[in-house]
Structure formats: structure tokens, C-alpha cells
C-alpha positions, 0 to 999 in steps of 0.5 A, a space after each residue: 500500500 502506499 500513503 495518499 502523500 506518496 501518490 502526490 508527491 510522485 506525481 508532482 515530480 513528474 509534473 512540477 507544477 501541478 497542483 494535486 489532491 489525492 482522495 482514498 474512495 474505499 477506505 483500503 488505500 489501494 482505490 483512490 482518485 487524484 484530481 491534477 491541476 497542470 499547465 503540461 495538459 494544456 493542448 492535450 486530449 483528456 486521454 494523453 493528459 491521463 497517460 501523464 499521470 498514469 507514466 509517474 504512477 507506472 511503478 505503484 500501479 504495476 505492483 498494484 500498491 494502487 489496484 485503481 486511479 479514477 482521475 479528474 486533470 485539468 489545466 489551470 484555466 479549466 480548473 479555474 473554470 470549474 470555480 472549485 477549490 482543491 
């Protein structure tokens, strides 16, 4: 298993300047969502915005330390848009 802070803090060293919030959806630690907040998204589908995310967590999703990833990315402007805080 790994901690809500690994997963966040593997995926800004992949992506520097994103913003992230990692949430457990079971209460195992191994179901959990990230909503991602980069400007590297800008210009991209939704699915290579994903493949991002997924690359920095290959690792952690291949011993299945994290058994799913629902992900909600956005770049600032879009996540702007959406008139939530992280």
C-alpha cells in the first residue's frame, strides 16, 4: 500500500507544477482518485493528459500498491473554470 502523500508527491515530480489532491474512495488505500491541476495538459486530449499521470504512477500501479486511479486533470484555466477549490 502506499500513503495518499506518496501518490502526490510522485506525481508532482513528474509534473512540477501541478497542483494535486489525492482522495482514498474505499477506505483500503489501494482505490483512490487524484484530481491534477497542470499547465503540461494544456493542448492535450483528456486521454494523453491521463497517460501523464498514469507514466509517474507506472511503478505503484504495476505492483498494484494502487489496484485503481479514477482521475479528474485539468489545466489551470479549466480548473479555474470549474470555480472549485482543491
Amino acid at each position: 500500500m502506499v500513503s495518499l502523500a506518496e501518490v502526490e508527491n510522485t506525481i508532482k515530480e513528474h509534473l512540477p507544477d501541478a497542483r494535486v489532491k489525492v482522495e482514498d474512495l474505499t477506505g483500503g488505500g489501494d482505490h483512490l482518485q487524484a484530481t491534477v491541476i497542470s499547465e503540461l495538459f494544456a493542448g492535450k486530449t483528456r486521454v494523453k493528459q491521463h497517460q501523464l499521470v498514469y507514466g509517474a504512477l507506472k511503478e505503484e500501479l504495476a505492483s498494484e500498491a494502487i489496484h485503481a486511479l479514477a482521475l479528474k486533470t485539468y489545466t489551470p484555466e479549466t480548473w479555474e473554470a470549474t470555480g472549485q477549490s482543491l
